[in-house]
C-alpha positions in Angstrom: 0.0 0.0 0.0 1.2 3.2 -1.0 2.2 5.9 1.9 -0.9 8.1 0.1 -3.4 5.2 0.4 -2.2 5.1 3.8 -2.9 8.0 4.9 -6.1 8.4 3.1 -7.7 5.2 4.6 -6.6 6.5 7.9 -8.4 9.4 7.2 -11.7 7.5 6.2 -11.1 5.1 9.5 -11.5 8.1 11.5 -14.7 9.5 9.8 -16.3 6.5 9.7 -15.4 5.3 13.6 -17.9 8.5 14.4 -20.7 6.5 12.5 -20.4 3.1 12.3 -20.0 0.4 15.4 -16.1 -0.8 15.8 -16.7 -4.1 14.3 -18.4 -2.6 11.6 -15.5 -0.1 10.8 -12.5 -3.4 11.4 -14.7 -5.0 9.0 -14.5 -2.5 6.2 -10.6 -1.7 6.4 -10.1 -5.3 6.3 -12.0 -5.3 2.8 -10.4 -1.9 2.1 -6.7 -3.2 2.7 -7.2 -5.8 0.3 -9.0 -3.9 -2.1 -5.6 -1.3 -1.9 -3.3 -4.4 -1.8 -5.1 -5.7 -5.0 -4.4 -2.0 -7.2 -0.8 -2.2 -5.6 0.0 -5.7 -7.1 -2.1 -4.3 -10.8 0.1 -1.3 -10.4 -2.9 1.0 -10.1 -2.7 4.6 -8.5 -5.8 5.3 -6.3 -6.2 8.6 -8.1 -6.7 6.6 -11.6 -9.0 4.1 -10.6 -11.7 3.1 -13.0 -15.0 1.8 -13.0 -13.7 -1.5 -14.7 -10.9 -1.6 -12.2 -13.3 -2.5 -9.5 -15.4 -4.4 -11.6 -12.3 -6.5 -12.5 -11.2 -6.4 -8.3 -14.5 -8.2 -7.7 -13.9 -10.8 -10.6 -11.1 -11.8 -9.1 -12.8 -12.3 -5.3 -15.2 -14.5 -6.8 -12.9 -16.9 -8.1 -10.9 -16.4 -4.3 -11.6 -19.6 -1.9 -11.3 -20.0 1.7 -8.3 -21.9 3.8 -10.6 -24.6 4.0 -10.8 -24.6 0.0 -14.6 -23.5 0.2 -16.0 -20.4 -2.1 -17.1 -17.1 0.2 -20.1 -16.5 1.1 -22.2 -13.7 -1.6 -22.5 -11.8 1.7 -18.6 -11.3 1.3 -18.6 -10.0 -1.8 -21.6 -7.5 -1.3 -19.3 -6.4 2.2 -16.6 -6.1 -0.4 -18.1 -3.9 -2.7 -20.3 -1.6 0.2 -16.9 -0.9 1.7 -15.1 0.1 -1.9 -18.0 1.7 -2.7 -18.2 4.1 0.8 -14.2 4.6 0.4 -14.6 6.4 -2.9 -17.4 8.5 -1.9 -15.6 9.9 1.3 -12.5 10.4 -1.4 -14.9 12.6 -4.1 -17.0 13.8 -1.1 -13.5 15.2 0.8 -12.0 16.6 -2.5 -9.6 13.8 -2.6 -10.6 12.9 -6.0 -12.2 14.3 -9.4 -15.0 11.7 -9.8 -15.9 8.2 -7.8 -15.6 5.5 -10.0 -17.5 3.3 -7.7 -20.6 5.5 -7.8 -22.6 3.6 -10.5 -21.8 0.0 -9.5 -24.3 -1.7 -7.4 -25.2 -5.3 -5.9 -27.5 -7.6 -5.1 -29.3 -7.1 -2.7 -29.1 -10.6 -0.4 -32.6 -12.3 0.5 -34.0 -11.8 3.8 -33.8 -15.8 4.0 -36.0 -17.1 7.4 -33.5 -17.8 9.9 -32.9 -21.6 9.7 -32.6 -22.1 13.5 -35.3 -21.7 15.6 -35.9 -23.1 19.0 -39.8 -24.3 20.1 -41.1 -22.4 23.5 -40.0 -25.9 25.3 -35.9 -26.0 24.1 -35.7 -22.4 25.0 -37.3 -22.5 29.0 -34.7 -26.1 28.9 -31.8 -23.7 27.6 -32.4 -21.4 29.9 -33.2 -23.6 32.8 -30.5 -25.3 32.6 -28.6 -22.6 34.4 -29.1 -23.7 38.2 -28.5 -20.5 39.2 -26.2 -21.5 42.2 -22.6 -20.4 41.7 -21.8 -16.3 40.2 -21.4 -17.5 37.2 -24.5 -19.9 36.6 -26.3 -16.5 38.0 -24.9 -14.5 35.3 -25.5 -17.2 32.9 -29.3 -17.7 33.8 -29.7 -13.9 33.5 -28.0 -14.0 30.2 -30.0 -16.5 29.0 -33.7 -14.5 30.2 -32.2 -11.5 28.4 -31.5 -12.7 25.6 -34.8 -14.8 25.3 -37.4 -11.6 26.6 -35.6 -9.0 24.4 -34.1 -10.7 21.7 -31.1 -8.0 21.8 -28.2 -8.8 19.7 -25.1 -10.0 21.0 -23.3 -7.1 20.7 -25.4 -4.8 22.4 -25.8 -7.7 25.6 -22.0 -7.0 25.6 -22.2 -2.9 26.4 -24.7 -3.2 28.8 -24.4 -1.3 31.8 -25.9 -1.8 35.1 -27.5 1.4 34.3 -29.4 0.5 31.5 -32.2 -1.9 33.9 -34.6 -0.1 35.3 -35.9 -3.0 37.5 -38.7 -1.0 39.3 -39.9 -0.5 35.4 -38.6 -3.7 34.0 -36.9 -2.0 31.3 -33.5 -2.4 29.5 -32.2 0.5 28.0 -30.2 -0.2 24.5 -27.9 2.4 23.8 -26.1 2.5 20.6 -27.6 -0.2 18.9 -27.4 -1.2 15.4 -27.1 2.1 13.1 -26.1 3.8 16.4 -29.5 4.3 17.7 -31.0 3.9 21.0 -34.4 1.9 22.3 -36.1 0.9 25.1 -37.5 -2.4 25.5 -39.5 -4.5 28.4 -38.0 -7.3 30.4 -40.1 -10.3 31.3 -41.0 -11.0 34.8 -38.3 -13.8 34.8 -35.7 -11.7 33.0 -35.9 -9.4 35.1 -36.0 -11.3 38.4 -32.8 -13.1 37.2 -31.1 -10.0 36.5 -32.4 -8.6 40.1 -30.5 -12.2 41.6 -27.4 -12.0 39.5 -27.3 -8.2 40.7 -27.2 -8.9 44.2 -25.2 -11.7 44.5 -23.4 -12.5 41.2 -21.6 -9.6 40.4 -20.3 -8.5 42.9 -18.4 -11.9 43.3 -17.3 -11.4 39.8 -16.3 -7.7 40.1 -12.5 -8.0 40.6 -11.7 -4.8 39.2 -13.8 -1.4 38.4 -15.4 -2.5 35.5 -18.8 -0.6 33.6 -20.5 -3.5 32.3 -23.4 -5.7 33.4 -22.5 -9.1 32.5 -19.1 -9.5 33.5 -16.2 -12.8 32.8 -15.5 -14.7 34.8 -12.6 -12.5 36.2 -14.6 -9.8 35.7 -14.4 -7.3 32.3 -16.2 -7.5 29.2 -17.5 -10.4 28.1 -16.9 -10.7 24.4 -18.9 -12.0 21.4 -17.1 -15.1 21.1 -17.6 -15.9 25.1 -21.0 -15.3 25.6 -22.1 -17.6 22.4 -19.8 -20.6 24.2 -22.2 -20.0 27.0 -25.2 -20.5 24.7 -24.1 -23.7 23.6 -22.9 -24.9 26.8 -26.4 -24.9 28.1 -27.9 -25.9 25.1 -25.7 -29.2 24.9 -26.8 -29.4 29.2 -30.0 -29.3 28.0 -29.9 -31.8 25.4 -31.0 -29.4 22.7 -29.5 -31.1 19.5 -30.3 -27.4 17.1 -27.0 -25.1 16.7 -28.0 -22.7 19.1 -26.6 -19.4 19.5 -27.3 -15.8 20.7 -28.6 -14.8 17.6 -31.0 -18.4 17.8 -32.6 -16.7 20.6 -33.4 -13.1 18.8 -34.8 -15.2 16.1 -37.0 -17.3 18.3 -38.4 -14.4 20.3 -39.4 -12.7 17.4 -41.5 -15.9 16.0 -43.0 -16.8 19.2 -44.5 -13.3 19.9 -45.7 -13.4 16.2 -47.3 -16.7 16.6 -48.2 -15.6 20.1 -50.5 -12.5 18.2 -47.8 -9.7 18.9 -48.3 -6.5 16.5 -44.9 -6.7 13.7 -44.1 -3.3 14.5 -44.1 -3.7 18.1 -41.8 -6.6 17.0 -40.1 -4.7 15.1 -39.5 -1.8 17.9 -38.2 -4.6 20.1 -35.8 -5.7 17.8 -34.6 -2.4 16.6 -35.2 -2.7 13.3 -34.7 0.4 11.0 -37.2 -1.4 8.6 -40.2 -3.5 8.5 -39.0 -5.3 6.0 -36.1 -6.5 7.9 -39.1 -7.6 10.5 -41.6 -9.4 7.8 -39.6 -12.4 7.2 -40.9 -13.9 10.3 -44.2 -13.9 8.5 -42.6 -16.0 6.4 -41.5 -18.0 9.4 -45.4 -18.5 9.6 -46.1 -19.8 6.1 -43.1 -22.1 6.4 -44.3 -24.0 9.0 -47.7 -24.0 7.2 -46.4 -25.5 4.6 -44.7 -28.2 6.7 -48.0 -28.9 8.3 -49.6 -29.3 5.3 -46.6 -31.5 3.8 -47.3 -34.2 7.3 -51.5 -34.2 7.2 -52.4 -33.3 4.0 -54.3 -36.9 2.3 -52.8 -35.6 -0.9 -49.7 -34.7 0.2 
């Protein structure tokens, strides 16, 4: 990468880190760096980048394969592009370049697929009882677990979570920052919140071995990261016996369909989820004609 490029994609890193979630940001300067890696090697300048430079850029991830020899996912390549795509206009937005020469390309949009994992009311009360709820951590756990399963709150949000943010006089959770940096506030089951009450009082503070902010804390206290809390997921889930891939986003997927089924409005759904769109929200209808159709497929004479 040339010291220019360099400099320029530092640049964008610290415009976009105002907007965009952290993971969000690593996510595009690791597409970026290969992107700028890629004109290096063609012997490209940034300034003299074409349309059918990027065009050719994308060709060539296609026909890239994993480690493991397997192709990347279409979401890679649309991640790709977004990110190429964002770079340039911050470039031709900031003076840094006459024209953008990724303005005109586009993608496909991916489908909103239904999410192929979803637990029944049954394997989600096992999952979450089995957390006995008698050392600080199975306290933590359990409260994880009745979080996860009354809000449907993604993962990384659970992570920032402040003891702050539950109101339990209200039974409220307070999500700030969420996805597209905006803030909601969504209701806690009785159970949630009586878990969360338990784990505050005598959890915690057992885990609390230095000052930390957040409300589920490791083991030796901190943050608990992405990658920890969805081991405790499927710790509990193999305790339980539950044979589905279950994960933190398993349980955002199955509160949604259950309060649908249940009768729940889709745009209260969608509020609780923090969806910017509906249409993000409306595949769980889809969840609904789905199993319809697998009803149908068992009792039908003529199936």
């Amino acid at each position: 990468m040339s010291a220019r490029s360099e400099r320029l994609l530092a640049l964008y890193r610290d415009d976009v880190l105002l907007r965009f979630e952290p993971k969000s940001v690593e996510d595009y300067l690791t597409h970026l760096k290969a992107f700028l890696a890629w004109l290096l090697e063609k012997g490209i300048e940034l300034g003299e980048v074409r349309t059918e430079d990027i065009q050719l850029h994308q060709n060539d991830v296609l026909a890239q394969k994993k480690k493991d020899g397997k192709p990347y996912s279409m979401g890679h390549h649309e991640n790709r592009l977004i990110a190429i795509k964002s770079f340039f206009r911050f470039l031709y937005q900031r003076g840094y370049l006459l024209h953008d020469p990724a303005s005109t390309l586009s993608f496909h949009r991916r489908e909103n697929r239904i999410p192929r994992v979803i637990l029944t009311p049954r394997e989600a009360r096992k999952v979450i009882e089995a957390a006995k709820e008698e050392t600080p951590c199975e306290l933590r756990d359990r409260a994880i677990l009745e979080t996860l399963y009354a809000t449907g709150i993604r993962v990384s949000e659970l992570s920032k979570l402040t003891p702050f943010d539950v109101d339990l006089e209200e039974k409220t959770l307070r999500v700030l920052l969420g996805k597209g940096r905006k803030d909601r506030k969504v209701p806690l089951t009785d159970s949630a919140a009586e878990a969360i009450e338990l784990y505050l009082e005598s959890g915690r503070p057992k885990l609390l071995a230095r000052e930390a902010p957040y409300l589920f804390l490791a083991d030796k206290g901190g943050r608990l990261h992405r990658a920890v809390l969805s081991r405790i997921v499927q710790r509990y889930a193999r305790k339980a016996k539950v044979k589905k891939h279950v994960t933190c986003h398993v349980f955002r997927h199955s509160v949604a369909t259950h309060l649908l089924r249940g009768g729940a409005d889709i745009r209260h759904i969608q509020k609780l989820l923090g969806h910017g769109s509906l249409h993000s929200t409306q595949r769980y209808t889809r969840v609904e004609i789905s199993d319809l159709k697998k009803a149908i497929a068992r009792a039908h004479p003529r199936r």
